[in-house]
N, C-alpha and C positions, 0 to 999 in steps of 0.2 A: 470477459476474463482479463483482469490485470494482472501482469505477472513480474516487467520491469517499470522503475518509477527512476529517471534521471535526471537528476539535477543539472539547470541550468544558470549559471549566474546571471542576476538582473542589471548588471553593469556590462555584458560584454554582447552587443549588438550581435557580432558574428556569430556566434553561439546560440543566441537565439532565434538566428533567423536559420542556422543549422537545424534546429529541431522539429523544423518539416518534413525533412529529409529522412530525418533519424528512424530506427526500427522500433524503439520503446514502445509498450503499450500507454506509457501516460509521461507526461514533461512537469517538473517540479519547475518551478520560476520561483527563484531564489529572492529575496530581498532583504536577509538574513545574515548569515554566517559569511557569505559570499561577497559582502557589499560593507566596505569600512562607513561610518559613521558620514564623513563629509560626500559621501555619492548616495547617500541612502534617496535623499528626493530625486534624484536625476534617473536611478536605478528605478524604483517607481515608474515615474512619465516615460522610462523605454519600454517596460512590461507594459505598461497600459497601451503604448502606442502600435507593441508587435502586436500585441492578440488579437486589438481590431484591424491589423493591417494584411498580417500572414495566417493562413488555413494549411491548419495543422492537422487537418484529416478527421480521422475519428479518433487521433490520442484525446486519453485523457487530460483536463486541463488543471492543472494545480499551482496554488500560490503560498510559498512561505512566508507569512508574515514578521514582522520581528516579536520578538518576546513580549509578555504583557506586563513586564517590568518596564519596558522603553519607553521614548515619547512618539514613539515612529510606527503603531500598529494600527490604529484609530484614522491613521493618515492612510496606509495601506488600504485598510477595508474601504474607506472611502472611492479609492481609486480602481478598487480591482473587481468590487460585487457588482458595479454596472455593467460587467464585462461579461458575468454570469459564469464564471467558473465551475467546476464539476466539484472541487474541494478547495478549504483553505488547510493550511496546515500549519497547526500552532505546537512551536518551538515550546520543548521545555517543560510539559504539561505535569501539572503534580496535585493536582486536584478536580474534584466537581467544581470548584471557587471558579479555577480559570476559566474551565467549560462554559461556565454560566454567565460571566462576562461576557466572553467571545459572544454567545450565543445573543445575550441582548441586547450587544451590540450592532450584531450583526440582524437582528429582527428591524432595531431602530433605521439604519437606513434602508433596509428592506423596501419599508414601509414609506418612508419619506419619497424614494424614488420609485414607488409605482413595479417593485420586481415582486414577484409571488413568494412568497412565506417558506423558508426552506432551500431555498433552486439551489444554494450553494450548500454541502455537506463541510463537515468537518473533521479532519485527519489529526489527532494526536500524537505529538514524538514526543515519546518517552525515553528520556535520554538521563533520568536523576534518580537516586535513588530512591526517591520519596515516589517519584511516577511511577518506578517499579513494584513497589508495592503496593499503590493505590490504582494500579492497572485496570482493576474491576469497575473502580469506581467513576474513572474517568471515562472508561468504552460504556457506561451504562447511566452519563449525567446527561444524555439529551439523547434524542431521533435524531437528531443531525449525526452523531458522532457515526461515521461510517466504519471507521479503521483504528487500528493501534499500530504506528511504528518504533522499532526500536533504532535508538539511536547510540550506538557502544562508546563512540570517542569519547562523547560527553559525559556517560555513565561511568566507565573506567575512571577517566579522573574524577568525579566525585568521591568513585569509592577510595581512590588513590591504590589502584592497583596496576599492574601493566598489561596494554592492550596486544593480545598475540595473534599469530594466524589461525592456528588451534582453537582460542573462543572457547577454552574450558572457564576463563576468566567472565564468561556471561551465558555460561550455561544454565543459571538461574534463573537472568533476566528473561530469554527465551524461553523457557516455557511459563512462566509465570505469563507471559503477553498471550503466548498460543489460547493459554486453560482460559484466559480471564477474556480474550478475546470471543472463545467459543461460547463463554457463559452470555457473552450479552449478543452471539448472533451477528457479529461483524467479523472483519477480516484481520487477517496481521500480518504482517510486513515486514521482514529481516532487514537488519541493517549491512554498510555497503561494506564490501570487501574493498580496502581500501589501498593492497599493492596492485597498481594497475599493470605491471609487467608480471606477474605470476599467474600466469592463466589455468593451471594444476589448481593450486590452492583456491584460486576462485570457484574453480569445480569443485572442490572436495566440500568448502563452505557454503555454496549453495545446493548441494544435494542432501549435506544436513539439515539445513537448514527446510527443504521442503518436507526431510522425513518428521519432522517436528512438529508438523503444522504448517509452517507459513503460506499464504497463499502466494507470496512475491517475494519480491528483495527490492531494498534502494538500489541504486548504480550512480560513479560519478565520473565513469567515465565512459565514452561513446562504445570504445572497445569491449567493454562488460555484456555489452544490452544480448547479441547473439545468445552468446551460452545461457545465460540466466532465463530467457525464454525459451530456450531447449529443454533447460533444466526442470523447468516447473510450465510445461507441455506435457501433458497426457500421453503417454507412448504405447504404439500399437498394439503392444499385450493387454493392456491397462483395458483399450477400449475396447478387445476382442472379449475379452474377461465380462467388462459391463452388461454388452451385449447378451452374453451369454447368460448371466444372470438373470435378467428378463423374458428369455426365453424358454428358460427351466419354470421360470415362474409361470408361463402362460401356458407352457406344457402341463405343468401338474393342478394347473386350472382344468385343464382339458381333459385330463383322466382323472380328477377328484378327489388327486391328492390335498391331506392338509399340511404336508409337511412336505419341502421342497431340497435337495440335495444336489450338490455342482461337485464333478471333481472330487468325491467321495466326501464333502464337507458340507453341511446342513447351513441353508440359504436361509440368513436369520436379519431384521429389521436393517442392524448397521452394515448389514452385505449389503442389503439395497439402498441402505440412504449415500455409503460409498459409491455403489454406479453410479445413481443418479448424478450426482456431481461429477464423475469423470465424464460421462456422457453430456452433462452442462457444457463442462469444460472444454470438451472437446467441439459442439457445434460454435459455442462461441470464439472460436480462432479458426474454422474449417474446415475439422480435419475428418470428417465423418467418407469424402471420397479416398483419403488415402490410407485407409486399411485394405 
């Protein structure tokens, strides 16, 4: 279960050698947004030289490459798939077009260097408006594509609206990623709240945000990671509830019933396709002894 995804920039050593430390369930390595033009190669050879040097646990391992408009991503892939990443994450994404680049590109050295077909997935941020509404088509142009993130800073100014704490100004975009996410069977990812002294308003935006779908949120800053995995952590009722839903089920196996009822409300397919993923959820972060 991933829940928090924080960015780290690819130029700032201490940072990166931070995110061993850190509680996130996965580390974003930046080489992006993060990284002016003249450090882009330098930025590079330090992600390349942490990942093989520092053990980062069981976080997830991810890499932003630059855009596939740059001359700087073809250089990236080359430096970072040796490395065997769990994701790349491509900036920007507004088509199958890109997907299918990335992807061939990413087959070709694959293939040259001897790595099995696949080992790295690929994470889409959707940050344009054009990606917003080809959401479908991007989470469904390859088996790679694991994920959809949203990405609002970038979205807002295309549409040339103003980005608020509220996020009624991308109440579109999100659910447009949740729906088009769930069609193709992958996950999606909110984008980061990005006052990092407003610890309220980060609540309030990542409990929408869960009620919406999301399985996660970005984060960009260390102080986030906490709540945001609280936030979209499976809570005691959640997983006493699951439980119980499985139980009624095996009960009215037992007494031959064909219709099953919890709590005076008939225990119907998406009751159980619900548990089941709380209770996923819940063995994959531990939490099955502290109910």
């Amino acid at each position: 279960m991933t829940r928090s995804f924080l960015f780290l920039p690819g130029n700032r050593p201490k940072m990166l050698l931070n995110g061993a430390w850190l509680q996130a369930d996965a580390l974003i390595f930046d080489l992006e947004d993060a990284v002016s033009p003249e450090e882009k190669d330098a930025a590079r050879i330090l992600v390349c030289h942490g990942l093989s040097a520092v053990d980062y646990g069981s976080r997830q391992i991810v890499i932003r490459i630059n855009s596939l408009e740059t001359p700087y991503w073809e250089e990236d892939l080359e430096g970072v798939l040796p490395l065997k990443p769990a994701m790349v994450l491509l900036p920007k994404a507004d088509g199958m077009e890109a997907v299918k680049t990335l992807e061939n590109k990413m087959e070709e050295i694959e293939g040259r260097m001897g790595i099995p077909k696949g080992t790295t997935k690929i994470g889409a941020l959707i940050e344009t408006a054009m990606g917003v509404e080809k959401a479908y088509e991007i989470g469904s142009a390859s088996s790679r594509v694991a994920a959809l993130f949203l990405g609002a800073e970038d979205l807002t100014a295309d549409l040339g609206c103003v980005r608020t704490k509220e996020g009624a100004e991308i109440s579109y975009a999100r659910g447009r990623l949740v729906n088009a996410a769930g069609a193709c069977a992958i996950e999606a990812f909110d984008t980061p709240f990005t006052d990092i002294e407003d610890t309220e308003g980060l609540e309030r935006d990542a409990r929408l945000a869960r009620e919406m779908g999301f399985s996660g949120k970005l984060v960009i800053s260390p102080r986030h990671i906490e709540k945001v995995n609280e936030i979209f952590r499976p809570g005691r009722e959640e997983i006493s509830y699951a439980r119980e839903v499985f139980s009624a089920i095996e009960e009215g196996k037992r007494a031959g019933k064909g219709a099953v009822a919890l709590r005076g409300k008939m225990i119907d397919a998406p009751v159980v396709k619900r548990a089941e993923r709380i209770l996923q959820m819940a063995a994959e972060i531990g939490e099955e002894a502290e109910v």
